[in-house]
C-alpha positions as CSV (number, residue, x, y, z in Angstrom):
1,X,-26.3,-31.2,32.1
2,X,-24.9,-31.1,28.4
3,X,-25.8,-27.2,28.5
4,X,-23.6,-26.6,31.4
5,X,-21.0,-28.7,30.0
6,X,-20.6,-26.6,27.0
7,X,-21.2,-23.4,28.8
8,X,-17.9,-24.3,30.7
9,X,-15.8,-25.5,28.0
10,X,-17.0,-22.3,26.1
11,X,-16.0,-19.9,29.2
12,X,-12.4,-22.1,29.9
13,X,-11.7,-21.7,25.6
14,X,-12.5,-17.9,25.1
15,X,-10.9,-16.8,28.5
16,X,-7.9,-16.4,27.7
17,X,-8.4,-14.1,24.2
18,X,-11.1,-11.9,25.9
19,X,-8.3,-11.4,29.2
20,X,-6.0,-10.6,26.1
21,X,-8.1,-8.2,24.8
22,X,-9.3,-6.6,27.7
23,X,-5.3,-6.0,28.8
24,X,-4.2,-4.5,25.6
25,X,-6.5,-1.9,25.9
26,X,-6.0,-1.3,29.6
27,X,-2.1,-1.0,28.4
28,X,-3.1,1.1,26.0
29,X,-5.4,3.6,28.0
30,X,-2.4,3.5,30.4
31,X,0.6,4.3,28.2
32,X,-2.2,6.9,26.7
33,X,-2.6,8.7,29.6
34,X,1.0,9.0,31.0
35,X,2.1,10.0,27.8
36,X,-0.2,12.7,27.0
37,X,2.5,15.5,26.0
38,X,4.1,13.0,23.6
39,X,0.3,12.7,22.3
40,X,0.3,16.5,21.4
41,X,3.7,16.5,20.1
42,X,2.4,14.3,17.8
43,X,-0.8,15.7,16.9
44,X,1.2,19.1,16.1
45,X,3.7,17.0,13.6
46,X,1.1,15.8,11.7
47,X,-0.6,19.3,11.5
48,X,2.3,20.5,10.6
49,X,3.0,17.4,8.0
50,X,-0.2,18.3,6.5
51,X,-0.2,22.0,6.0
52,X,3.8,21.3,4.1
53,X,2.5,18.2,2.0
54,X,-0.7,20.4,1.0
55,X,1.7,23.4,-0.3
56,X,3.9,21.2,-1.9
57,X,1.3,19.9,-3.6
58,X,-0.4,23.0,-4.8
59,X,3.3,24.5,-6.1
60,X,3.6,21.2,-8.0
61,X,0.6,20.8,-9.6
62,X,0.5,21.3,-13.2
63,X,-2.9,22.2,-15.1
64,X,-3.2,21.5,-18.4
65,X,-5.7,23.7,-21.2
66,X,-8.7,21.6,-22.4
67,X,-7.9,19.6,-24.7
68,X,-11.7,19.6,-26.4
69,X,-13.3,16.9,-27.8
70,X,-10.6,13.6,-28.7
71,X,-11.3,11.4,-31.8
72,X,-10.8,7.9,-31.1
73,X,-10.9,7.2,-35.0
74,X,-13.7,4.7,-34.5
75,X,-16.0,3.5,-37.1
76,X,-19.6,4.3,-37.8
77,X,-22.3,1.5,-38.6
78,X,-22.6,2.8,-42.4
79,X,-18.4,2.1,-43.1
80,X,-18.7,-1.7,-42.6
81,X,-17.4,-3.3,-45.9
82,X,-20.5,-5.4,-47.7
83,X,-23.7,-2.9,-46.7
């Protein structure tokens, strides 16, 4: 009896978020599929978007020579005062 007393209060406390759920993503297959042109529109701005932003980034980009090795001015074992 307890079991079916919690399987009911389980069912009556996650209805309501799994109904949620389940209805945003029928909304969203809904919207998706009447507004399929929009959907390419929008796939062709960010193409577009990405092709500009990847020149832009190429004409700005600044490369630098190698600098070589970089002394840090650190000091060895032996130069420790008292050795």
């Amino acid at each position: 009896m307890a079991g079916l007393g919690a399987l009911a209060a389980c069912a009556v406390c996650c209805a309501g978020p799994l109904l949620a759920l389940l209805g945003g993503v029928g909304l969203a297959s809904a919207v998706a599929a009447v507004w399929v042109p929009a959907l390419a529109a929008v796939a062709v701005a960010a193409v577009l978007a990405l092709v500009l932003l990847r020149r832009r980034r190429r004409s700005a980009s600044c490369r630098s020579g190698d600098p070589g090795p970089v002394d840090l001015g650190m000091p060895a074992v032996a130069d420790r005062p008292g050795r």
